[in-house]
C-alpha positions as CSV (number, residue, x, y, z in Angstrom):
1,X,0.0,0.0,0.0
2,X,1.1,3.4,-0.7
3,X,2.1,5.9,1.9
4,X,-0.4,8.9,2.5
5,X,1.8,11.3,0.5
6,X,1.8,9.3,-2.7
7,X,-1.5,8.0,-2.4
8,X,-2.8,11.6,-3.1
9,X,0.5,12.5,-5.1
10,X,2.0,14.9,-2.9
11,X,5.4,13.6,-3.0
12,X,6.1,14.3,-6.4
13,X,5.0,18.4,-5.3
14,X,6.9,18.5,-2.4
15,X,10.0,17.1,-3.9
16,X,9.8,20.4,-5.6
17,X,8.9,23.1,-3.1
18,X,8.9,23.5,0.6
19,X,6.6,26.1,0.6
20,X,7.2,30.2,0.7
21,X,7.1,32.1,3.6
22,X,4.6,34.8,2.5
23,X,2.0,32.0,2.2
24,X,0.4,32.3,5.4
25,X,-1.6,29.1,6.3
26,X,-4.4,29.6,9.4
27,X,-4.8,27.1,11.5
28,X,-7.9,27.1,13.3
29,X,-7.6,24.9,16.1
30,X,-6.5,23.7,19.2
31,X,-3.8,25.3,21.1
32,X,-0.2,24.6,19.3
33,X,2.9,23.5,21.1
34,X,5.1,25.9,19.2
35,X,8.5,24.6,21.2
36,X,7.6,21.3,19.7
37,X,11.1,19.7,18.6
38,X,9.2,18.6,15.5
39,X,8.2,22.4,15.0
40,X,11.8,23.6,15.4
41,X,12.6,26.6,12.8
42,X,9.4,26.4,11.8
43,X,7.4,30.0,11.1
44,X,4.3,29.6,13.8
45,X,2.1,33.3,14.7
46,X,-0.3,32.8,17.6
47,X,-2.8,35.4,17.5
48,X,-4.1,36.5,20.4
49,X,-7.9,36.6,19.9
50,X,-7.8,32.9,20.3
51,X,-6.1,33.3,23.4
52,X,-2.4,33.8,23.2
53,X,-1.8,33.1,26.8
54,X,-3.4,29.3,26.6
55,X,-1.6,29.0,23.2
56,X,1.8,30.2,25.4
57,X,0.8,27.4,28.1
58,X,1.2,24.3,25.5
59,X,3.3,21.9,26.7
60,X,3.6,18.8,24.6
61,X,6.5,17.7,26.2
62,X,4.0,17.0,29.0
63,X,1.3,15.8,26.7
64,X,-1.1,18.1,27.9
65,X,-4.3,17.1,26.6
66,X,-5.3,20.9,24.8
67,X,-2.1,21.1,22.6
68,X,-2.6,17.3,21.1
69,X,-5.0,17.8,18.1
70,X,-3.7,21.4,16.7
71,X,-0.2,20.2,17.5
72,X,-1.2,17.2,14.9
73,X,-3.1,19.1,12.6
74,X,0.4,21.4,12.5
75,X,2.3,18.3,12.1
76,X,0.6,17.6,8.8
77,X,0.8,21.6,7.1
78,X,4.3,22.7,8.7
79,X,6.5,19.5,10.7
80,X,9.9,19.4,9.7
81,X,10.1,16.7,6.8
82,X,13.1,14.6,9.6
83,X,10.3,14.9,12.1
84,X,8.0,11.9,11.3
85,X,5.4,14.1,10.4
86,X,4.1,14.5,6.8
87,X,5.3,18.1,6.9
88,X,3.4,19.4,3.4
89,X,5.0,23.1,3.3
90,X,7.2,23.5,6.4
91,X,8.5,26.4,4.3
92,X,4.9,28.2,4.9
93,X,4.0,30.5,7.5
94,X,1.6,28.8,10.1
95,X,-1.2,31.1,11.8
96,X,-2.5,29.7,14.8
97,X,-6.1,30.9,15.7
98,X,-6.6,29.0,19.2
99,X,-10.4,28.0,19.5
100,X,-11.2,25.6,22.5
101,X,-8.9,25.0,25.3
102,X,-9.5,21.3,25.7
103,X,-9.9,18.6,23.5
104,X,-9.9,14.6,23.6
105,X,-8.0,13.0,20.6
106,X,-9.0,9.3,20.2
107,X,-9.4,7.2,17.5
108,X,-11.6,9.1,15.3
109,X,-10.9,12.7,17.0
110,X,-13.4,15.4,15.7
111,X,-13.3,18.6,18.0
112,X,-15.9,21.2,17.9
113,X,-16.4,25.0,18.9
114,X,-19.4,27.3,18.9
115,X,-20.0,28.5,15.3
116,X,-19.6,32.5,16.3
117,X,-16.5,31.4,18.2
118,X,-15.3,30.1,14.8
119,X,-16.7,32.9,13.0
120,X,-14.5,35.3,14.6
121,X,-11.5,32.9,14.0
122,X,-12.3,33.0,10.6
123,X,-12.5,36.4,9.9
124,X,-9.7,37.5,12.7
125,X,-7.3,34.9,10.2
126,X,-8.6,36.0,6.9
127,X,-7.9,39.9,8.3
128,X,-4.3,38.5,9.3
129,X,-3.4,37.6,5.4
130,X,-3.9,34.1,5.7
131,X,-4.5,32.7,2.3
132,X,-5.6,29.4,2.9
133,X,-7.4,28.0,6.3
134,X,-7.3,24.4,7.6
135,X,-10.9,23.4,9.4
136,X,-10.6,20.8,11.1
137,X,-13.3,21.1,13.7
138,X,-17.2,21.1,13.6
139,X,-19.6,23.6,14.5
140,X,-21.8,23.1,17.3
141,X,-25.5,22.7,16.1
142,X,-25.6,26.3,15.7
143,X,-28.9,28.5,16.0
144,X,-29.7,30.6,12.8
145,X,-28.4,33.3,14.0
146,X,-25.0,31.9,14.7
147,X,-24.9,30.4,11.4
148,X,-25.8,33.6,9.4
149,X,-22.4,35.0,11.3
150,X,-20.6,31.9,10.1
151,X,-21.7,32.2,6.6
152,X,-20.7,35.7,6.6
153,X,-17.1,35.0,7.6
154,X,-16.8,32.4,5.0
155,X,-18.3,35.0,2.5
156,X,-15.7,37.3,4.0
157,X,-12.7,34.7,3.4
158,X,-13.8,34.2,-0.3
159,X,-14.2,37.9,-0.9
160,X,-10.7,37.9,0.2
161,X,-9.8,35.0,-2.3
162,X,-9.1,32.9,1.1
163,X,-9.3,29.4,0.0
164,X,-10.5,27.8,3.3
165,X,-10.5,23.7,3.6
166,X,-13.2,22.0,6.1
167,X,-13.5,19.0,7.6
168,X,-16.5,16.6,6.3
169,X,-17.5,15.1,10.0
170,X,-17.2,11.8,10.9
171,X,-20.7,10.7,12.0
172,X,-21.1,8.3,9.0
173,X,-24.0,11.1,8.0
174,X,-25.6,12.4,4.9
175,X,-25.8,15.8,5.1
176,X,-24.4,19.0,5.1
177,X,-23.3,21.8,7.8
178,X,-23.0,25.8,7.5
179,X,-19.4,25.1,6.8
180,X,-19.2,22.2,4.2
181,X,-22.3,23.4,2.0
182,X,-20.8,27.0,1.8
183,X,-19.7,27.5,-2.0
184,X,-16.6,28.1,-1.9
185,X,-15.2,25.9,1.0
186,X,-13.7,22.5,0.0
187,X,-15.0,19.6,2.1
188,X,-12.5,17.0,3.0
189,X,-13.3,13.1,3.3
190,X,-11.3,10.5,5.0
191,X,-10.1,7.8,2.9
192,X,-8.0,4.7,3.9
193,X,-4.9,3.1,3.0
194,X,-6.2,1.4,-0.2
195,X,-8.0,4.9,-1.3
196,X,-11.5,3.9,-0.4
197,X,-13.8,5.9,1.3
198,X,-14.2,5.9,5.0
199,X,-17.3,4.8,6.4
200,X,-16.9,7.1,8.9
201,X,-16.9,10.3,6.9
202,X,-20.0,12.2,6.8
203,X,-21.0,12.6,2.8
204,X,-23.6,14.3,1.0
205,X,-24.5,16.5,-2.2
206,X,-22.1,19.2,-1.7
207,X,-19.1,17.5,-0.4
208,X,-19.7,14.9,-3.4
209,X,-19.5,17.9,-5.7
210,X,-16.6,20.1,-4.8
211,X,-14.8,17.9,-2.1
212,X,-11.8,16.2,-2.1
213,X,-10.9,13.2,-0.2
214,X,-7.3,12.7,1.9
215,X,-5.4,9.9,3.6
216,X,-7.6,9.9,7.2
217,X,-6.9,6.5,8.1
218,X,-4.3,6.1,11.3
219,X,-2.3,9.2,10.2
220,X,0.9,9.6,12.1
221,X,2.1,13.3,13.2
222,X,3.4,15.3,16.0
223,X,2.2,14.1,19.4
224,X,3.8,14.5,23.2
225,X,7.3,15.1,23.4
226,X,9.0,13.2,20.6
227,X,6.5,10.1,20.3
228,X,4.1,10.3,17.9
229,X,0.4,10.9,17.5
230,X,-1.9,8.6,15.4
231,X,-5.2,9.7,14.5
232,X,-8.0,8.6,12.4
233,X,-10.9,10.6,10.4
234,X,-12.0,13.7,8.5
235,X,-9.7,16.0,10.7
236,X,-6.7,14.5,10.2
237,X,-7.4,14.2,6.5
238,X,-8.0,17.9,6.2
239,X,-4.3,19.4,6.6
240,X,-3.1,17.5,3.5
241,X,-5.6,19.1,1.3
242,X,-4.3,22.6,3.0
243,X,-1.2,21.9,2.6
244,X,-1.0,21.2,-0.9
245,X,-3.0,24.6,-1.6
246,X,-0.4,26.0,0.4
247,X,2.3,24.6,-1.8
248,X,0.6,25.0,-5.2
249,X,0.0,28.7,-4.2
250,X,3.8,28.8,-3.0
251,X,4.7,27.2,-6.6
252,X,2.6,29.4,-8.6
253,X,3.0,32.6,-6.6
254,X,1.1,34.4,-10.0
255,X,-2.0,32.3,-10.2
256,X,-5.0,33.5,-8.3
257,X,-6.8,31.8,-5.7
258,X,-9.9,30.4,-7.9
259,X,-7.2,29.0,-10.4
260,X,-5.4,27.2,-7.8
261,X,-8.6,26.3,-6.2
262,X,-10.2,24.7,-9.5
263,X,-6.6,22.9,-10.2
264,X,-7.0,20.9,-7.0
265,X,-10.5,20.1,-7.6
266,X,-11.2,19.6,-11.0
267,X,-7.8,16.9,-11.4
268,X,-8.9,14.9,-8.7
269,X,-11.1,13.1,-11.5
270,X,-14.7,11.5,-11.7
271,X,-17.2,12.5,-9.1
272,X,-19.8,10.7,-7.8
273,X,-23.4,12.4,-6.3
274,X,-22.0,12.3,-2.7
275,X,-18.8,11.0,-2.7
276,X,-15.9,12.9,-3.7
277,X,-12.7,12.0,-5.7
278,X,-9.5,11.1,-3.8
279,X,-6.9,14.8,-4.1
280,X,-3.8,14.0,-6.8
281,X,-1.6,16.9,-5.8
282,X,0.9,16.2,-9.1
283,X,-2.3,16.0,-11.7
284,X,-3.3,19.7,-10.0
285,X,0.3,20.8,-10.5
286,X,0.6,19.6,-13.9
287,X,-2.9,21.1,-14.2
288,X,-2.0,24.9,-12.8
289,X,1.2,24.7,-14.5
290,X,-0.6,25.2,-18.2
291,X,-2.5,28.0,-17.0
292,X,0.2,29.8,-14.8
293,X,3.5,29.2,-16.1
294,X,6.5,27.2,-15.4
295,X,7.5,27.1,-11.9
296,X,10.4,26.1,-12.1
297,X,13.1,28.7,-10.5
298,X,10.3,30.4,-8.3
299,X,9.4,27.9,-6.2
């Protein structure tokens, strides 16, 4: 069985960039361990509306129970490639937007926040000049109200020509949420090791339309201290769909957001009514590259 970077191609992309500093990648999220070893040298801004003083207080080298999951999810977009995480674009800038202060990583981890809380994460990181976000969290069954203020942010991110990644769910569902039926958002699905589906993964109209499925199946990344974390569903599939936006956006610094957004989606191939197709980074690259230019010497 293939590895989860070449079973959705990434290898081939990140062979060829590490990312660029300018592209700032939000991560909204637990609390992040920024003295990680595993996050040593890398770029990492905390910003203080999440709480910059919980964010200050992660200690993975204790294993403290808040940093686990965003210290993963960070694993994925930004580890050092020596670190045992899959490190997509360590070259990147990582924004850390703080949203809960506890969370339980298990098996199939899935942590939630109140949709105005992520609202305000959303816009707070847009407003930053983060150009792609990482969702890996659900909203709480929000009222209408709070999901009118979701929507808006997520208006506000693509007015900003944010591309912003979510996280299907992992109730086994069909379905939608504020988040993954926006239009412009780009639902993520966990498959597993053989590139099937997970039954786990929450599917549905939208997500089957303009989602994109990722390796979700007992992903390793950065855990406490220097052993690793393995995690299984939508969540931890989600960062290697960021990441390679990050990377194709740090590869083709001239192409805009939509073009780098319809690469990625439209070369994942065939879609079905609720499933999506599995991400192939290195047929979106190819893709991008005969609209934007050879690469080669700028990334």
């Amino acid at each position: 069985m293939a590895g989860p970077l070449d079973l959705v191609g990434l290898t081939s992309v990140m062979a060829r960039s590490a990312g660029r500093p300018e592209v700032l990648v939000g991560l909204i999220d637990g609390p992040v361990a920024v003295g990680h070893p595993g996050l040593a040298g890398r770029r990492v801004v905390v910003l203080r509306g999440g709480g910059g003083r919980r964010a200050g207080a992660c200690d993975a080298a204790g294993g403290e129970a808040p940093c686990l999951h965003g210290t993963f999810v960070a694993g994925v977009l930004s580890g050092g490639r020596s670190s045992g995480a899959p490190g997509v674009c360590p070259g990147c800038t990582l924004l850390v937007r703080p949203i809960f202060a506890a969370d339980r990583p298990g098996r199939r981890a899935e942590p939630s926040a109140r949709a105005e809380e992520l609202a305000d994460a959303v816009v707070e990181c847009v407003d930053a000049g983060a150009r792609v976000l990482n969702l890996s969290v659900a909203p709480e069954q929000p009222s209408s109200a709070a999901n009118r203020a979701l929507e808006g942010a997520l208006d506000h991110a693509a007015g900003r020509g944010v591309v912003t990644v979510v996280a299907a769910g992992n109730q086994g569902a069909l379905g939608s949420t504020a988040i993954t039926r926006h239009p412009w958002t780009i639902p993520v699905v966990a498959y597993d090791r053989r590139g099937r589906p997970m039954d786990l993964s929450n599917l549905g109209r939208a997500i089957g339309e303009r989602g994109l499925g990722a390796p979700g199946e007992a992903v390793a990344s950065l855990g406490a201290g220097r052993r690793p974390l393995v995690l299984t569903g939508t969540s931890a599939a989600t960062p290697f769909v960021t990441g390679a936006v990050a990377l194709l956006l740090s590869a083709f610094p001239a192409a805009s957001p939509a073009q780098v957004r319809a690469a990625l989606v439209g070369a994942a191939g065939p879609r079905g009514r609720v499933v999506p197709p599995l991400l192939a980074a290195g047929a979106a690259y190819t893709a991008l590259s005969a609209v934007a230019g050879d690469p080669r010497r700028r990334g």
